[in-house]
C-alpha positions in Angstrom: 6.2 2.1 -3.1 8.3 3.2 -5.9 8.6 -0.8 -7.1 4.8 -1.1 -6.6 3.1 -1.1 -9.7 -0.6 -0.8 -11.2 -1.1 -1.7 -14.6 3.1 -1.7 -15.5 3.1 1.9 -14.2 4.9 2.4 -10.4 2.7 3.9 -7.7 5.4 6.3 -7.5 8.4 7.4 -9.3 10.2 8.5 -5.9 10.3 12.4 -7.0 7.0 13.6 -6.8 5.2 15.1 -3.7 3.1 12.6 -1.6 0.0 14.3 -0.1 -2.7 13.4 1.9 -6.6 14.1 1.3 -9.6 13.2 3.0 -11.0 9.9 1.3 -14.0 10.0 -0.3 -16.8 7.5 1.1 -15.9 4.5 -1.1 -12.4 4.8 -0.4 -13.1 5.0 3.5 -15.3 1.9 2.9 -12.4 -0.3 1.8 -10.0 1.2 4.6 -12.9 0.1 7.7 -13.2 -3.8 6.2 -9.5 -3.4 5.3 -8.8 -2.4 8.7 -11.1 -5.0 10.3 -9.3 -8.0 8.4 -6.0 -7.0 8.5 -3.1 -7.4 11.2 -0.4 -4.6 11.0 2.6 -6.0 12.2 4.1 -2.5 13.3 0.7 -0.5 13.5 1.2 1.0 10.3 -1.8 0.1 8.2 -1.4 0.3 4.4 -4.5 0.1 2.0 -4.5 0.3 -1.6 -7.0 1.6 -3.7 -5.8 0.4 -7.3 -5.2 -3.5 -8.3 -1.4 -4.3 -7.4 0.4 -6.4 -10.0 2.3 -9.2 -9.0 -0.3 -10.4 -6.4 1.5 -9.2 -3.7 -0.2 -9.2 -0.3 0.0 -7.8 3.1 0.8 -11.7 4.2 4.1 -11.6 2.7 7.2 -10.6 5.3 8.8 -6.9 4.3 12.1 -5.9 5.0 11.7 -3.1 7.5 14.7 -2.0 6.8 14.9 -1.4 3.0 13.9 1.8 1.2 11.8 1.6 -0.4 10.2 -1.4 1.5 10.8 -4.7 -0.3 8.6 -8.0 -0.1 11.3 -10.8 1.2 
């Protein structure tokens, strides 16, 4: 997550607390179609709520393996 980026600016700068909240009804909206179109390959499902740059999509293979994840 720390390479992902919105806008030039990562998602995360790999230092800073991650914490959960419930999602407001918008957000949940996106996560139910999200959840009906997509096809976790290891039943984690990942849905962003901000515009990704570099077009990158859950299609693309991701090295389980690397930390932070990394598109092959």
């Amino acid at each position: 997550m720390a390479e992902t980026k919105s806008g030039g600016v990562p998602l995360w700068d790999g230092k800073a607390t991650l914490r959960a909240r419930i999602a407001l009804p918008n957000e949940s909206a996106v996560f139910a179609e999200a959840k009906t179109d997509g096809q976790p390959s290891d039943g984690m499902m990942l849905v962003y709520l901000v515009e990704l740059d570099g077009g990158a999509t859950d299609e693309e293979p991701v090295d389980p393996g690397a930390f932070p994840p990394t598109r092959i």
